[in-house]
N, C-alpha and C positions, 0 to 999 in steps of 0.2 A: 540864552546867549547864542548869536549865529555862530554856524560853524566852520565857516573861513573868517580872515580876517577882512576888516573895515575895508583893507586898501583890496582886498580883490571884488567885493564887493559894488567898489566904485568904479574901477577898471572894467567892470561887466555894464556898471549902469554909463560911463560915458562911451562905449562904444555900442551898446542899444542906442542912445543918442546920435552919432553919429547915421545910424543906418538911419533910424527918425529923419533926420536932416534932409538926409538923400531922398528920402521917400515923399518930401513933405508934410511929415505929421509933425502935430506943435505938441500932440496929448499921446500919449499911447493907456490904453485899458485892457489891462493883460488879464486873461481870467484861466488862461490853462496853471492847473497847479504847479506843474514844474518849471513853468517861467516866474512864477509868482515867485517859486523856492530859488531859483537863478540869481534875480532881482532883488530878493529881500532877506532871503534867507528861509520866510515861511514853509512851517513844516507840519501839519497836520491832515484828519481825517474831515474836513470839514467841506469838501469838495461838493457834496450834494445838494448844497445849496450855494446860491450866488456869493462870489467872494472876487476878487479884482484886486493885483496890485496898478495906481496909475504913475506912470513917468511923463514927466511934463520937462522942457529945454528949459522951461525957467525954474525950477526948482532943484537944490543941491540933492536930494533923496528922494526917493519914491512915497509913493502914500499906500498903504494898505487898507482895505476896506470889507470887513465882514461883520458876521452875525456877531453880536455883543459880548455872546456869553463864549466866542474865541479869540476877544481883546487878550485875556493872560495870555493864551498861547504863541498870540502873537509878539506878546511883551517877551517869551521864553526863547523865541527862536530868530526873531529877528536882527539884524543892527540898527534898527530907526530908532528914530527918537519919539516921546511919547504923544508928540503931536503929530507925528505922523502914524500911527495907528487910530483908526477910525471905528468906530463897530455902529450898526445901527439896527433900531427897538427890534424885538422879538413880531412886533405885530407886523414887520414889513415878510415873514416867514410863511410862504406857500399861504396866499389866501389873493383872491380877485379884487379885494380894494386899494392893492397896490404888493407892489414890488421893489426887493431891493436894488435894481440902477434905476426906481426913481434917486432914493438917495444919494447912488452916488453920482449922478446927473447935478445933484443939489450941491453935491459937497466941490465937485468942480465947477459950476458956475459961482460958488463960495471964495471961491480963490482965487475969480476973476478969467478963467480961463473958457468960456463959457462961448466966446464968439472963435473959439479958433479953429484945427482941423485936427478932430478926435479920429485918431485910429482904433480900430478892434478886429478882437482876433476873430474871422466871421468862420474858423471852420473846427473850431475851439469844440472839443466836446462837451466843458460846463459850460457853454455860451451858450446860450437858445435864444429863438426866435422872438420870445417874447420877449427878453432880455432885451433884444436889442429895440426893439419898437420901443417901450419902457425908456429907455436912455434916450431915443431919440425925442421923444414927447417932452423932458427932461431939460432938454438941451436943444432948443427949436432955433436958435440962431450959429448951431455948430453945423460946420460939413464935416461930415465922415466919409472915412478911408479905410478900406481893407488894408489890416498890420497882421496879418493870418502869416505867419511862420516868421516874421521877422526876430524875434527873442528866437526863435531853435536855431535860427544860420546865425545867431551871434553864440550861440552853446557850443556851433560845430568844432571848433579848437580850442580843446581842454586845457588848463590850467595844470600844473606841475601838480598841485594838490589834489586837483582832482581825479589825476592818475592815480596817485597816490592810493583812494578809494579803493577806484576799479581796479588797482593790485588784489587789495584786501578781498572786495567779493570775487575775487579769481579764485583766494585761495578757499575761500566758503564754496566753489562752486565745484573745485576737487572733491569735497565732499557729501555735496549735496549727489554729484552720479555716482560715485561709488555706493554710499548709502541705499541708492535706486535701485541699482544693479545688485548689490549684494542682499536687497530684500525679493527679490524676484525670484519664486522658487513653484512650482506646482503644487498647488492648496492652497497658496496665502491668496488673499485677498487684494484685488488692484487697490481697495479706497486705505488699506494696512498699509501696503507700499506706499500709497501718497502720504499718508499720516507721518510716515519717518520719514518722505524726504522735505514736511513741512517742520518737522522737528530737529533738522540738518540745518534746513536755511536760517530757521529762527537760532537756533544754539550757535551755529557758526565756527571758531574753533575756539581755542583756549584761550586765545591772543587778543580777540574782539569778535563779536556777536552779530548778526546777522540782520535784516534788517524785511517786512515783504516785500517777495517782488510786485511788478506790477500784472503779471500774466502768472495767472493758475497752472500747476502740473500739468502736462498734455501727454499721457502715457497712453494709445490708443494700440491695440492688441490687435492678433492674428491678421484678416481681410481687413479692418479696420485700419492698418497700415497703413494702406492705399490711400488716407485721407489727412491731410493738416488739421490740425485744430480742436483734434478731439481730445476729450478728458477722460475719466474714467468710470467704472461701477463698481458694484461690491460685490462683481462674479470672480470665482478663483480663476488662477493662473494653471493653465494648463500643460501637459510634457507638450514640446516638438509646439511651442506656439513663438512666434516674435512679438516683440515689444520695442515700441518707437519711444525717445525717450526725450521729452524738449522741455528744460530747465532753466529755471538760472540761480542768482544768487543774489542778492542785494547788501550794500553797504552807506547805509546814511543815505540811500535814495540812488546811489548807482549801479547799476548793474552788469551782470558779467552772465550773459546769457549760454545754455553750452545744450547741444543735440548729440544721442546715442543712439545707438541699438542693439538692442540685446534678443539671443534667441533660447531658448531655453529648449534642452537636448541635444543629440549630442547627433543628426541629422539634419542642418538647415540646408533647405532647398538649395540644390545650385544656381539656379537664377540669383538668391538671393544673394550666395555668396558673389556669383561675378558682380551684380550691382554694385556691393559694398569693396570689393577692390578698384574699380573703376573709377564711384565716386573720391573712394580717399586718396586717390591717387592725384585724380581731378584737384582734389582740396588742396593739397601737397603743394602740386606743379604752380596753383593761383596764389596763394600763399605765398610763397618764393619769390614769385617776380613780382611783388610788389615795391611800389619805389615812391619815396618822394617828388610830385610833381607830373604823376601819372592821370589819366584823366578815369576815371569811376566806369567807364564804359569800357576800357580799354584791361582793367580787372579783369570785368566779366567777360572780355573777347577770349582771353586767357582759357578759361573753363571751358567755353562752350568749343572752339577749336579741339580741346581734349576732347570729351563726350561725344561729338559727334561723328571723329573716329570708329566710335562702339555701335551707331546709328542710333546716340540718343539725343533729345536734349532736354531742356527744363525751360518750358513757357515764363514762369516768373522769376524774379531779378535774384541773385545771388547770394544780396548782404545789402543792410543797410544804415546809415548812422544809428547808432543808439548810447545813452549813459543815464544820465539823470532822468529820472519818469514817474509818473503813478499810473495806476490801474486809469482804463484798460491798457496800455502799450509802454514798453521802453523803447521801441521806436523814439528817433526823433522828426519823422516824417521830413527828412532834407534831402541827404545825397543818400542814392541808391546806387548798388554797383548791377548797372543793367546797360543794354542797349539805348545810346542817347545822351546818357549821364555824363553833362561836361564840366561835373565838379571838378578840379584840382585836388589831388592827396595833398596834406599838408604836417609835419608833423604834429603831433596829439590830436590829430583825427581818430575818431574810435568808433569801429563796425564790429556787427554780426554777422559771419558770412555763414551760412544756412545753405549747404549742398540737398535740400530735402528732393528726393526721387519716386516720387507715388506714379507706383505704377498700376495695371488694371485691379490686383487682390493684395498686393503687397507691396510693401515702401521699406525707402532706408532711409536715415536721417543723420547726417555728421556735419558739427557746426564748429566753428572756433568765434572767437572773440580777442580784436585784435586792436592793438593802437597802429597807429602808422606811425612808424621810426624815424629817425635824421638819416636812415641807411636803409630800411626794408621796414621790417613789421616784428613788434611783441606780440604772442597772447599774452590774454591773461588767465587761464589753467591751463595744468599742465594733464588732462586726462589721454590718454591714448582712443588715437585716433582709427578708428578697425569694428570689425563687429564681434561684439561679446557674445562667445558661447559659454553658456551655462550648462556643461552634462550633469 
């Protein structure tokens, strides 16, 4: 059973239509999973190999098209009907006498649609190279057209329900940093700290349960600071060290991303400490002026006019759309709040705005996670925003 209703469903599928229209595509062939999920509802682990939903302007639903033996799942999660779930043989599965968009090259020239103008998503991380040569071999009297983000700027304004979600992983996500923070002690183990805060995200709270995110724990220690993107080891926690802390939460596939930091001792460096008043202050002041109908670059003018008061600034962008995703990213790779960015806020817009400060040995990292209001801005957790001492 999909997990919104039929009518939002359609609501989503005629204004991907719409954008189709503008764009001139007659076909679109969605292969990133969370447009698939957008689109159809589909909701599984099955991403590692080819899988597509297609939207065509002459058909009332979409078609799904994967490997055979996730025809039930797609009977499970979807709202299509049974002819519009597709699956095709096991023999078309990672082997060089064919692939699956020959299939589904076969299944839309099945339907007649075979001379028109097939869009695809060309920057799609399940979409490969081969993938697309395969389809075009496939379909030798279709022209194609780059439809690469078209489905994520039709996500970028959430639905009432889908807020709804990213309430819920907000409040999984209060417990997902507390958990963090309150396992961070000198002796324990970083991979023991990540085990409970993967056993937060999955538990979730009492109310409803938790869901993966789409990004790994990124708890990077001491000079390590100084770097985004790291994970961790199974060296202990030691006195007088900091720990960056970049989380999130998931619920039915949305998520509520949230950054900390914690220092363990009861002596954090003063540099460290001015950063972290600066940046939260920073966070605060951007936060605030946020408004309906502001432009995404005009955010981040917000910030960087604070910081650079102090002589600092941050090379990369601020915050970016994010909600519904799977591994790697809850990114929705659309509007960023950076220099340039001439999105329009709108409400049920929903960012990660990510203050991260790596500086030459050490970093601070404070994030929130917000919708944009009829008035200003919600998050969604409610964790305090400051740096955690642990004496």
């Amino acid at each position: 059973m999909a997990l919104f209703a039929n009518e939002e469903y359609i609501d989503r599928l005629n204004r991907t239509k719409a954008r189709m229209g503008e764009a001139g595509i007659d076909v679109l062939v969605s292969s990133d999973p969370a447009n698939m999920n957008y689109l159809a509802g589909y909701d599984g682990w099955s991403f590692y190999v080819p899988q597509c939903v297609v939207v065509s302007l002459d058909a009332d639903t979409p078609i799904w098209i994967g490997r055979s033996m996730d025809v039930a799942g797609a009977r499970h999660t979807t709202f299509l009907p049974e002819s519009d779930i597709i699956g095709y043989p096991e023999n078309y599965i990672q082997t060089l006498e064919r692939h699956p968009m020959n299939f589904v090259g076969d299944v839309i020239a099945e339907r007649g649609w075979g001379q028109k103008t097939v869009g695809v998503e060309m920057d799609a991380y399940y979409f490969s190279a081969r993938g697309y040569a395969e389809l075009q071999k496939h379909l030798p009297d279709a022209r194609f057209a780059n439809a690469d983000l078209l489905v994520n700027w039709v996500r970028l304004v959430k639905s009432d329900a889908e807020i709804a979600l990213m309430r819920e992983a907000g409040q999984i996500a209060n417990r997902v940093m507390t958990t963090a923070i309150d396992r961070l002690e000198p002796g324990v183990r970083e991979c023991d700290a990540v085990a409970a805060v993967y056993q937060a995200q999955m538990s979730g709270t009492a109310e409803f349960g938790g869901d993966y995110p789409a990004i790994v724990p990124m708890m990077p220690t001491g000079e390590k600071t100084s770097a985004p993107h790291l994970t961790w080891t199974d060296a202990a926690y030691e006195n007088e060290q900091m720990v960056n802390l970049e989380l999130a939460a998931c619920r039915h596939r949305y998520h509520c991303p949230i950054a900390r930091t914690a220092y363990l001792g009861k002596n954090p460096p003063a540099k460290l400490v001015e950063l972290a008043e600066r940046t939260v202050e920073g966070l605060n002041l951007t936060l605030e002026a946020i408004r309906p109908d502001m432009l995404a670059e005009e955010v981040e003018l917000v910030w960087r006019k604070h910081i650079a008061k102090f002589g600092l600034e941050k090379e990369s962008r601020i915050g970016y759309a994010m909600g519904l995703n799977y591994p790697p990213d809850w990114g929705e790779h659309t509007a960023s709040l950076r220099p340039g960015d001439q999105t329009v806020l709108k409400p049920n817009m929903t960012f990660h705005m990510i203050l991260g400060m790596w500086m030459d040995n050490y970093g601070f990292e404070c994030s929130e996670s917000f919708r944009v209001s009829e008035t200003g801005y919600e998050t969604f957790s409610s964790v305090p925003r400051k740096l955690f001492i642990k004496e």
